[in-house]
C-alpha positions as CSV (number, residue, x, y, z in Angstrom):
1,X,83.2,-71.3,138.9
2,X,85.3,-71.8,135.8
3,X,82.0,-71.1,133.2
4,X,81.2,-67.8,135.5
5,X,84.4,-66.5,135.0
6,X,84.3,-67.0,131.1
7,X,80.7,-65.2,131.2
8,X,82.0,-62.3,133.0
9,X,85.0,-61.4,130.6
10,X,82.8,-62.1,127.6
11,X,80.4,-59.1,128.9
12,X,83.4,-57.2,129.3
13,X,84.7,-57.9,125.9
14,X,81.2,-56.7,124.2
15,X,80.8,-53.8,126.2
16,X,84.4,-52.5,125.4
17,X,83.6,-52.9,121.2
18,X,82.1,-50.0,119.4
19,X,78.7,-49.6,119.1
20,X,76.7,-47.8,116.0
21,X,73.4,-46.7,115.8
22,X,73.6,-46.8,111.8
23,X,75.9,-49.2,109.5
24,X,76.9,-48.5,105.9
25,X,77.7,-51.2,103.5
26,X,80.1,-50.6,100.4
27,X,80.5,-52.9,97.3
28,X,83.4,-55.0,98.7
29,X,84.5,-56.0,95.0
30,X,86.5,-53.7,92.8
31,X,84.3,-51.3,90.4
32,X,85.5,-51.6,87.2
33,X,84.9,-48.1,84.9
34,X,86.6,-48.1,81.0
35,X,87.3,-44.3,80.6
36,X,84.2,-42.2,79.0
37,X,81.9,-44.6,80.5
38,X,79.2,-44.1,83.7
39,X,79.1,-46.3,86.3
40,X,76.6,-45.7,89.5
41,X,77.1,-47.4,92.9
42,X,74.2,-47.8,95.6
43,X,75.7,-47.6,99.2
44,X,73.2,-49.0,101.5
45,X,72.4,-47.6,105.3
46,X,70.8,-49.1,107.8
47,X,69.8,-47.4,111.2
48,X,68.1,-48.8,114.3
49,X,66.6,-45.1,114.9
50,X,65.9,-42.0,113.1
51,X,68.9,-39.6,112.2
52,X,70.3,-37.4,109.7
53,X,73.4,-39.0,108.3
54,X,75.8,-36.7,106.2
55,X,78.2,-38.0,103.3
56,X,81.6,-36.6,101.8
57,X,84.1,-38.2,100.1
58,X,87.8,-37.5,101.2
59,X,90.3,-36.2,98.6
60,X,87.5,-36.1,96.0
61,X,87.5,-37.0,92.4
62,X,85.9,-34.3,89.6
63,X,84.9,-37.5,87.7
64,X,83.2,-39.2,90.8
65,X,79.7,-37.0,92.6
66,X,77.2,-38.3,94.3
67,X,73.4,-37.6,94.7
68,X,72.9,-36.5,98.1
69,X,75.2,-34.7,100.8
70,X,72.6,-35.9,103.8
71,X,70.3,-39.3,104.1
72,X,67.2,-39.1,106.6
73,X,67.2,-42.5,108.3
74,X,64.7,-44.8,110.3
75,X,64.3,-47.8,111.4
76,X,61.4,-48.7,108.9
77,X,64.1,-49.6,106.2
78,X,67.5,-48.8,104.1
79,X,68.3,-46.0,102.3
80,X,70.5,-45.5,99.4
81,X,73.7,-43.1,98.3
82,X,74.0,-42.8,94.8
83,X,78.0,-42.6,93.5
84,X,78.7,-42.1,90.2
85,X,82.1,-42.6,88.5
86,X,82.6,-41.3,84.8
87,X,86.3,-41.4,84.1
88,X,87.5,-38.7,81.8
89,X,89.3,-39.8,78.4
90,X,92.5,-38.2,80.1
91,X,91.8,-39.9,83.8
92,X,94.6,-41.9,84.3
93,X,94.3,-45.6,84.2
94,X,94.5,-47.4,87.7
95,X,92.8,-48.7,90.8
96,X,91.7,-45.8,93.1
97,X,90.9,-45.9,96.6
98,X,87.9,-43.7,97.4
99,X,87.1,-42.8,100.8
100,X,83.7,-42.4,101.9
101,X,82.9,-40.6,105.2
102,X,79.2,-40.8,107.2
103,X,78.7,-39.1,110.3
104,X,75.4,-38.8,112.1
105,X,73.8,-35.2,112.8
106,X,72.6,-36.1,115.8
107,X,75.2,-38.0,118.0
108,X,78.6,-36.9,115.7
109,X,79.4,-40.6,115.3
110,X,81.4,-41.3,112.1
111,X,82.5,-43.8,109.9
112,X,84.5,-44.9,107.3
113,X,84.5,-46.6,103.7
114,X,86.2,-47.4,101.5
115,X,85.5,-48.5,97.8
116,X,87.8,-49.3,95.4
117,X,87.6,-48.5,91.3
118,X,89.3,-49.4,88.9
119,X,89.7,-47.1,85.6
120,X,90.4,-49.0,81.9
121,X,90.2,-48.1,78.9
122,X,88.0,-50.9,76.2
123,X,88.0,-51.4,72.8
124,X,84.6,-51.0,72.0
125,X,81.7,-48.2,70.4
126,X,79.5,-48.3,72.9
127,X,75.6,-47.3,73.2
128,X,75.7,-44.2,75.1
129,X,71.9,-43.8,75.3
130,X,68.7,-44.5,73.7
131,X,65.4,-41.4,73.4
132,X,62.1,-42.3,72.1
133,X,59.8,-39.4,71.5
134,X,56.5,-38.9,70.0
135,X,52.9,-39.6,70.2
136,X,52.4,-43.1,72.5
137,X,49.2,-44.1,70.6
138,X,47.9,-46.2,68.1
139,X,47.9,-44.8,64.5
140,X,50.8,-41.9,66.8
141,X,54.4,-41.0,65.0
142,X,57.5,-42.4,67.0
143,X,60.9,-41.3,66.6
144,X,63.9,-43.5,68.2
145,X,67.4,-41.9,68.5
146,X,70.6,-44.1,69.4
147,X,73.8,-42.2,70.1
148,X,77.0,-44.3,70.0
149,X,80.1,-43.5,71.2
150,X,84.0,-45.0,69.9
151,X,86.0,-45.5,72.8
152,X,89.0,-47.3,70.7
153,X,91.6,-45.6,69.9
154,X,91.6,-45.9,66.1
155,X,88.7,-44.7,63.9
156,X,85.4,-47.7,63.8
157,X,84.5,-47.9,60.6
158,X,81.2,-49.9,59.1
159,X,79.1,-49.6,62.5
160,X,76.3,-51.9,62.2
161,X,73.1,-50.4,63.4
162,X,70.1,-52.6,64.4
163,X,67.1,-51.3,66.1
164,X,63.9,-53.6,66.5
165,X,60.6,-52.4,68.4
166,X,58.7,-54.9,70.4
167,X,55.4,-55.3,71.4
168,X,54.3,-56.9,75.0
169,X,53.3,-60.0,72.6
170,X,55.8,-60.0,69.5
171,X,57.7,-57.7,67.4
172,X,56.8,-55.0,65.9
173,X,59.6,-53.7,63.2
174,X,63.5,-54.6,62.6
175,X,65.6,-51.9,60.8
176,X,69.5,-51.9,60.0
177,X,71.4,-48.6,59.4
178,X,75.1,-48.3,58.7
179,X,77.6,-45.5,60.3
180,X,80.6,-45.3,57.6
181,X,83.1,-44.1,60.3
182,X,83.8,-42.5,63.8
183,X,86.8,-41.5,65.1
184,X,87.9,-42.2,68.8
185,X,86.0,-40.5,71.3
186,X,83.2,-39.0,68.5
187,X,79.4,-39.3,69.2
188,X,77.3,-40.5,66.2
189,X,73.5,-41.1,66.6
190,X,71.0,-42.9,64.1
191,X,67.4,-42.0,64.0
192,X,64.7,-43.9,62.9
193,X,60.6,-43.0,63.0
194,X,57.7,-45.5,62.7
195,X,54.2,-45.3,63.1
196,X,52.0,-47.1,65.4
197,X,49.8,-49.9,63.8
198,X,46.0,-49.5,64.1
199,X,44.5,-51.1,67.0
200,X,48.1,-51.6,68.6
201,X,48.0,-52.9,72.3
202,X,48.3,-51.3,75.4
203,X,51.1,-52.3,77.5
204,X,55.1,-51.9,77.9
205,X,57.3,-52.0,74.2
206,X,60.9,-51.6,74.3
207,X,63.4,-50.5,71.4
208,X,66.6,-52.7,71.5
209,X,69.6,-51.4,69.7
210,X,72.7,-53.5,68.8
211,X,76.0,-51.7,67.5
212,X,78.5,-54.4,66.0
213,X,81.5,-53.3,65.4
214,X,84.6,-55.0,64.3
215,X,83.2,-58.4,65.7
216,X,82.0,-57.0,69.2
217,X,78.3,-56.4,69.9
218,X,76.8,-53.8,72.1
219,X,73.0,-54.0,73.2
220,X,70.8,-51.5,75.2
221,X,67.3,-51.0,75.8
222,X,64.9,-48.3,76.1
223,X,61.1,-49.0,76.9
224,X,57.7,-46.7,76.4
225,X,54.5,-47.1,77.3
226,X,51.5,-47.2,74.9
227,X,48.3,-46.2,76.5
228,X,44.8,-47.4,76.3
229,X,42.9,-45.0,74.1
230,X,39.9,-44.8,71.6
231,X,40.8,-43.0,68.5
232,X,38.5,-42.4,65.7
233,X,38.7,-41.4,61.9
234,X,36.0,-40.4,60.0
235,X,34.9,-40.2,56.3
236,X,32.3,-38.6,54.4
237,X,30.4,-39.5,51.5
238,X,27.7,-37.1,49.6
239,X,25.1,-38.5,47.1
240,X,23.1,-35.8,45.3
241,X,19.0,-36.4,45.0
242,X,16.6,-34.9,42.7
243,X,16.0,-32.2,45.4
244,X,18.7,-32.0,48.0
245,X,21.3,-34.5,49.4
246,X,22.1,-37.5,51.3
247,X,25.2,-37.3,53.5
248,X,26.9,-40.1,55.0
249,X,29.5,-40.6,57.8
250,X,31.6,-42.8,58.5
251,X,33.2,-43.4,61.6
252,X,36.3,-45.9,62.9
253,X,38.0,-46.8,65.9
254,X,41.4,-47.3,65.2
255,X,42.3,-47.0,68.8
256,X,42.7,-50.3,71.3
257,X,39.4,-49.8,73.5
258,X,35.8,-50.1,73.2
259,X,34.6,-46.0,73.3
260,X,31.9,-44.2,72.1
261,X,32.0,-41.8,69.3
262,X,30.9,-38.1,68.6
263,X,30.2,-37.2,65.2
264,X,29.8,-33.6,64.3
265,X,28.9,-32.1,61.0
266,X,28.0,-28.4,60.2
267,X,24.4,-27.8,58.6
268,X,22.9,-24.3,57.9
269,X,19.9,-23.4,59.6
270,X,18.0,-23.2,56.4
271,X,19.3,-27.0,55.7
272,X,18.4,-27.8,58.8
273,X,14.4,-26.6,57.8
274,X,14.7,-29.7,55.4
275,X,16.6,-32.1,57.7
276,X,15.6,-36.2,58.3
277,X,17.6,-38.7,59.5
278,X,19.2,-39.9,63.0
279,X,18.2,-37.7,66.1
280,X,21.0,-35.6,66.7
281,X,22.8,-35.9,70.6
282,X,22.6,-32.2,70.3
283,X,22.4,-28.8,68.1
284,X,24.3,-26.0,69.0
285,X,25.1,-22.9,66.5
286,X,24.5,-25.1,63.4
287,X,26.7,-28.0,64.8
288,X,25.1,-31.4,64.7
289,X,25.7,-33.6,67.1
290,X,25.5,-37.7,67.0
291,X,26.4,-40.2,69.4
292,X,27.4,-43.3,68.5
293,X,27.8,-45.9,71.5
294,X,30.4,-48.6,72.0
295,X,32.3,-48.4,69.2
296,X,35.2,-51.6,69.7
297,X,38.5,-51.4,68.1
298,X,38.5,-51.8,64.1
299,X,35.1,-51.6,64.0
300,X,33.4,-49.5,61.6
301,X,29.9,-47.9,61.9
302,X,28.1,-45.0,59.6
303,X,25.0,-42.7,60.1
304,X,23.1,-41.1,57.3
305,X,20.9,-38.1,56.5
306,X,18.9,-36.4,54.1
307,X,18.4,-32.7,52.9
308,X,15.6,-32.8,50.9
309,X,14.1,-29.7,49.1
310,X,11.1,-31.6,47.5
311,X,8.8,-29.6,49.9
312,X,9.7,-26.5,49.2
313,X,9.7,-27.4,45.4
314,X,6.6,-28.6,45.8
315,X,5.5,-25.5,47.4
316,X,7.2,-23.1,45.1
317,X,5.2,-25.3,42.1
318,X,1.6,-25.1,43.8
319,X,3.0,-20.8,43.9
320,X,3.7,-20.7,40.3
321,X,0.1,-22.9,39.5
322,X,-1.3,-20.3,41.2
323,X,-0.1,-17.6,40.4
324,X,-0.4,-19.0,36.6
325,X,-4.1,-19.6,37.1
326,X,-4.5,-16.2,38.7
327,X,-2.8,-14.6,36.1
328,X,-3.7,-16.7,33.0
329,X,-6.9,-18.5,34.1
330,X,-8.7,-16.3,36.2
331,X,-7.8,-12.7,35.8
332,X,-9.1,-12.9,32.2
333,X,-11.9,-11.8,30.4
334,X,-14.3,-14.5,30.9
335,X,-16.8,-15.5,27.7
336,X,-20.4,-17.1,28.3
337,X,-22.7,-18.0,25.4
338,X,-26.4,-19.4,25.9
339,X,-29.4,-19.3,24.8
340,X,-32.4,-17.9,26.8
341,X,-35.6,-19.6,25.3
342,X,-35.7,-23.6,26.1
343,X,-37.7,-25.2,23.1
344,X,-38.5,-27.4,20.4
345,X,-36.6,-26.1,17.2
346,X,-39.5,-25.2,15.0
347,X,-39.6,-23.5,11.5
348,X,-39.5,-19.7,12.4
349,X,-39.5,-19.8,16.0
350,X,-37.7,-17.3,17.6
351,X,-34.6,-17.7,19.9
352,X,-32.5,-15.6,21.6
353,X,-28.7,-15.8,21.8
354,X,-26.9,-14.4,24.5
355,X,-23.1,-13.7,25.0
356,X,-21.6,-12.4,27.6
357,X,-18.7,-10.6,28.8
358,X,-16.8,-10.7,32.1
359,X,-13.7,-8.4,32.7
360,X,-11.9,-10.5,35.6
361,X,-8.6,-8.7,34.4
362,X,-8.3,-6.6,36.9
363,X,-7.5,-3.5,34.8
364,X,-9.6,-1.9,32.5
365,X,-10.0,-3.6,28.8
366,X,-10.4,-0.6,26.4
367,X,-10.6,-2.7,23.5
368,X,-11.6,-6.0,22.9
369,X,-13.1,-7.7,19.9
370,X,-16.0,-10.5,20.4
371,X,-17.2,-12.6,17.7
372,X,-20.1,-15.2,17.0
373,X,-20.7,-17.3,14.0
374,X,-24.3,-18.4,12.7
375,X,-25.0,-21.1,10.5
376,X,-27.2,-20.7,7.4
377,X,-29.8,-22.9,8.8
378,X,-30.9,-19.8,10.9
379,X,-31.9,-16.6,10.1
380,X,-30.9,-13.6,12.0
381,X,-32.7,-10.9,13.7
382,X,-30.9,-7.9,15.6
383,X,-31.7,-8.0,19.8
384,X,-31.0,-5.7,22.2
385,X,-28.1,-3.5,22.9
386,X,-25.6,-3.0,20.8
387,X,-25.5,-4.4,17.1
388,X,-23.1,-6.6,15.0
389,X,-21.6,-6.1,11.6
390,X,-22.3,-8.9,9.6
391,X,-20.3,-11.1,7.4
392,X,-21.7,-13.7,5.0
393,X,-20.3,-16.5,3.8
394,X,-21.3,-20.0,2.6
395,X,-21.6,-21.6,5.7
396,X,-23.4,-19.0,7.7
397,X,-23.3,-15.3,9.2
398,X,-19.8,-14.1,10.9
399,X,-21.1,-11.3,13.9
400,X,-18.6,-8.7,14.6
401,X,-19.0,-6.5,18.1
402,X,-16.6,-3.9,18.9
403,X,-16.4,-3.5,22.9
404,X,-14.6,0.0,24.4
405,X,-13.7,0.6,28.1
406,X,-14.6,-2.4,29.6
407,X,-13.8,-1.5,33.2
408,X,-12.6,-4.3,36.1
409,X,-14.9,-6.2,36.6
410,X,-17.8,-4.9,34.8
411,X,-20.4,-7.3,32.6
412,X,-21.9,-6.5,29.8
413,X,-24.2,-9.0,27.6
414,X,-24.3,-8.9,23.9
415,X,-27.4,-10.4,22.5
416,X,-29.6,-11.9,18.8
417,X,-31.9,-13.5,17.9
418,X,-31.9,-16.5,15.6
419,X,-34.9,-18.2,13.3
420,X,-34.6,-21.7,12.2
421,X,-35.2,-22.3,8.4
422,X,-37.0,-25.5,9.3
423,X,-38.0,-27.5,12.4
424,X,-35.4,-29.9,13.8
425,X,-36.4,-32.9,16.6
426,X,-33.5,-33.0,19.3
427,X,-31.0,-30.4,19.6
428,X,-28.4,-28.3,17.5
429,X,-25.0,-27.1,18.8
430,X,-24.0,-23.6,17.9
431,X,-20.2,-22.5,17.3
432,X,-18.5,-21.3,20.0
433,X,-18.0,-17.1,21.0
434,X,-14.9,-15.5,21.2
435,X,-13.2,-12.6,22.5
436,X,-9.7,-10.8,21.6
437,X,-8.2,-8.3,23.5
438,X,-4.3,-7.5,24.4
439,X,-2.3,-7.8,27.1
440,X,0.6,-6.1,27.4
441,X,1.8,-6.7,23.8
442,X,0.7,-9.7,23.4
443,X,-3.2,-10.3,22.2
444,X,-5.5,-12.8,23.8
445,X,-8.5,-14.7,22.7
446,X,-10.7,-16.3,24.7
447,X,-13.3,-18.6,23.7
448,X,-16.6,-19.5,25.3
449,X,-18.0,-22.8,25.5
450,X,-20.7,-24.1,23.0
451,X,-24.3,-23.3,23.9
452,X,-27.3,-25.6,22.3
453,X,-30.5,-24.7,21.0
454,X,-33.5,-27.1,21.0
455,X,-34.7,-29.8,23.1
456,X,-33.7,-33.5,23.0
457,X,-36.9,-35.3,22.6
458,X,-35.8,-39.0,24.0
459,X,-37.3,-39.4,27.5
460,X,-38.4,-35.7,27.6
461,X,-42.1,-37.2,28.2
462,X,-41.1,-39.2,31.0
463,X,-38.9,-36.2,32.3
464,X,-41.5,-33.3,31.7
465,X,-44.0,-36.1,33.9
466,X,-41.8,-36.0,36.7
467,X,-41.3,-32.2,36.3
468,X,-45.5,-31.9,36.7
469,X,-45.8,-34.3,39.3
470,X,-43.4,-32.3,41.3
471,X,-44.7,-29.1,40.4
472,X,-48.5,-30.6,41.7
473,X,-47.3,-31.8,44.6
């Protein structure tokens, strides 16, 4: 009976106490703030159900806000109120009582909190904040700025500046600056830039700056990401060749992954007539295009090509030969000597010597000049046609023919007639032809190849046999 009793006023007792359907929980130590400095609180709720709690703070403080006026709650988990305290330089020095009032939206139920901070002042040049800005990348420009603040009361002089930038594995750089002096409450910052190595590694680095100053040592971190990126330089070499050039690129990834790379370069379209090398990726509007595959970091790898005019030099020579034979070697006035009779050179026996003339010009020759030459061992007997002056001389007869109007390509055959002195066994050659006429203003002479008279009498039995054996059959 006695135990049932106890039972009974316990249930009473419980029942009477207040019951919430969210709880709030302040820091229960003091908050200590020195004046000019930031401070932020987290006040924790806690709700069994979903509701809309509000916040205010009775008889507030302009140094003291907060970052919401209403929390949604549930019963999945806490939420958090954000206060922040920043004591002026003229905010009195002392412990205040802050009062912090929740009330629920939904059933009007309130509470109260109360959090206590206390405002100093300290000694000390403090790191107010650190800003790291620039390109996060390897081989990318960083610039880190560190303003410091004085908080004493009398001027810091000789601030010791030391900023060092880590890598997730080691340290990158260490720097020292020096601020001569800054009066109480001043702001001074110190700027420093650094580039990124080569290759540098992906992951979290962090800039840690220390102020010393008159013995005391402040320290604060800021942290930046660097990402995981291919970047590539290139470089570009031309060698010249007897005709052309060879052109060769060089590409590197200075970045921290494995990527390929895409290597332009501009070529005309009439380059592009004499290109050879590595099959371009693609060819748009002069703009070649190469792909080079899985380039890692630091590793270097170049492609080459050629421009190379030999062809169309080649060409353009095979023109000129042309044209030079054309000109020079064809369109000229073409000279043929010979001699019509085929026989044995005997005393008095009568030859003829024909020479003839070709105009392959291809304009009309009206004067040209052709001349033969005789030897003394024949004697000379006018043909055909037109006749020759004659010269004399010790060696022989010089014949003289003056040719008019020769028109394009007309032929016309000069001829004599020639009597050996005495009878010869084999053959004689006879002096060449020749022919003078001008071009433009400069005068050509062409000579005709040597013609010879006679018959060579080794083997002509056994050929003249064969020639009547074939004849007979």
């Amino acid at each position: 009976m006695k135990h049932l009793v106890i039972a009974v006023m316990l249930v009473i007792v419980l029942s009477a106490a207040p019951a919430f359907a969210f709880t709030v929980t302040v820091p229960e130590e003091t908050i200590v703030v020195p004046i000019g400095a930031t401070k932020e609180v987290s006040i924790r709720v806690d709700s069994a159900k979903a509701d809309d709690v509000s916040f205010s703070i009775l008889d507030p403080k302009p140094w003291i806000t907060q970052s919401d006026s209403m929390i949604k709650v549930t019963e999945e988990g806490p939420q958090f109120l954000k206060i922040f305290i920043s004591p002026f330089m003229d905010t009195p020095i002392g412990v205040y009582k802050i009062t912090i009032l929740a009330e629920s939206l939904k059933t009007g139920e309130q509470q109260k909190k109360f959090l206590f901070v206390s405002v100093n002042r300290i000694e000390i040049v403090e790191i107010e904040k650190i800003e790291a800005i620039g390109n996060f990348t390897p081989t990318g420009q960083v610039r880190a700025t560190a303003w410091l603040k004085n908080y004493k009361l009398k001027t810091a002089e000789n601030v010791k500046v030391v900023t060092s930038v880590n890598t997730p594995s080691s340290q990158l750089i260490e720097f020292e600056q020096n601020i001569e002096s800054i009066d109480p409450g001043e702001i001074k910052n110190v700027t420093y830039s650094f580039t990124l190595p080569k290759q540098s590694e992906a992951g979290l680095y962090s800039i840690v700056v220390k102020a010393s100053s008159d013995g005391e040592t402040r320290e604060k971190t800021k942290t930046f990401s660097v990402v995981s990126q291919a970047n590539f330089i290139r470089e570009a070499v031309q060698k010249p060749l007897v005709f052309g050039f060879s052109k060769y690129i060089t590409v590197t990834n200075i970045g921290n992954v494995v990527d390929d790379a895409f290597v332009t370069d501009r070529i005309s379209p009439f380059e592009a007539s004499f290109y050879s090398g590595e099959t371009p990726a693609s060819v748009k509007g002069g703009e070649f295009t190469w792909l080079v595959k899985d380039v890692s970091p630091g590793e270097s790898r170049t492609l080459s090509y050629k421009i190379d005019y030999t062809p169309l030099f080649v060409f353009i020579l095979v023109v000129l030969v042309a044209v030079w034979v054309f000109f020079f070697k064809i369109r000229i006035i073409k000279l043929k000597k010979f001699i019509l009779e085929r026989k044995f050179i005997e005393e008095g026996e009568e030859f003829t010597v024909g020479v003839e003339i070709k105009n392959s010009t291809g304009r009309k020759i009206e004067n040209a000049e052709v001349k033969d030459f005789v030897p003394s061992v024949f004697n000379i007997k006018d043909g055909e046609g037109p006749k020759p002056t004659k010269k004399k001389t010790a060696a022989g007869t010089e014949l003289t023919w003056k040719v008019r109007d020769i028109h394009k390509n007309e032929e016309r055959i000069l001829s004599y007639k020639i009597l050996p002195v005495f009878g010869v066994h084999g053959t004689i050659r006879l002096p060449q032809a020749s022919v003078t006429f001008q071009r433009g203003k400069k005068q050509v002479e062409i000579k005709s190849a040597f013609a010879n008279i006679g018959i060579e009498t080794e083997g002509y039995g056994e050929k003249e046999g064969k020639r009547f054996f074939r004849k007979k059959k």
